[in-house]
Residue, then its C-alpha position, 0 to 999 in steps of 0.5 A: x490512531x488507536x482511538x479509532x479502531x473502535x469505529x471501524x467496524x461500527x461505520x464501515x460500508x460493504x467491502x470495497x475490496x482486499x488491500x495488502x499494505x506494508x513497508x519494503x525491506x529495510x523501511x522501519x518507518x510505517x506510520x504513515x502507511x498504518x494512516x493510510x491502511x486505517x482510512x482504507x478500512x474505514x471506508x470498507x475495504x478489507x485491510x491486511x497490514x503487514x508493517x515495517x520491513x516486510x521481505x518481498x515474497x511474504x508480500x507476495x504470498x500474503x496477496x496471493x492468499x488473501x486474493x489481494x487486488x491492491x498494494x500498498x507500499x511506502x518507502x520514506x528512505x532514498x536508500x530503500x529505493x532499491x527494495x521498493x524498485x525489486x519488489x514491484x518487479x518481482x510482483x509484476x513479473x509474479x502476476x503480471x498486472x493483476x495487483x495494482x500498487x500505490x506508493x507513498x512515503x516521503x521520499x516518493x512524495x517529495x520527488x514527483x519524477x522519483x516517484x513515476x520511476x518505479x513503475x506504480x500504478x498511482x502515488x499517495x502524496x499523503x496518507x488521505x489520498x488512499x481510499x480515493x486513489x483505491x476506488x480509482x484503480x479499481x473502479x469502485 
């Protein structure tokens, strides 16, 4: 992955838009979200990635400071159902619907009806569903 960091910047189009993307609290498993916030950035978008066990409100301080219009979270553990569940309500209940989330992760992705329970706007199966399902959301 790291091979393609020189790339980014070389090929990217004009920015599509900021993304935030991180881990909910407790989730150490982030490969998969760093994948996805890769591709987003080489597609243009720009990309602040935040990693593994990010608290709720740094979440939502670093999208309210970047103007953020795009969450990205993923949860690869059942147990961090609870985190993942509290953050998107405490986004939406913070601003409303202007910040569209995807999640992904394995547990989301292994589990269609788990997945729509948390009330996301859309669900990466896998990392290269993230820049398709962005400029859907947003309508790029």
């Amino acid at each position: 992955m790291s091979e393609l960091y020189s790339r980014i910047h070389r090929h990217t189009a004009k920015s599509s838009g900021t993304v935030v993307a991180a881990c909910v609290s407790g989730e150490l498993h982030e490969i998969g979200l760093r994948m996805a916030a890769d591709l987003l950035e080489l597609e243009g978008w720009q990309t602040f990635y935040l990693g593994a066990n990010t608290p709720a409100m740094s979440i939502i301080e670093i999208i309210r400071e970047k103007k953020a219009r795009l969450l990205i979270l993923s949860m690869c553990l059942p147990i961090n159902g609870p985190a993942l569940r509290e953050m998107i309500s405490t986004l939406r209940k913070q601003m409303d619907n202007s910040v569209k989330i995807i999640i992904g992760g394995y547990t989301i992705s292994s589990d269609p009806v788990y997945a729509a329970s948390f009330g996301a706007d859309a669900v990466a199966l896998d990392a290269g569903d993230a820049p398709a399902i962005a400029a859907r959301l947003l309508g790029r």
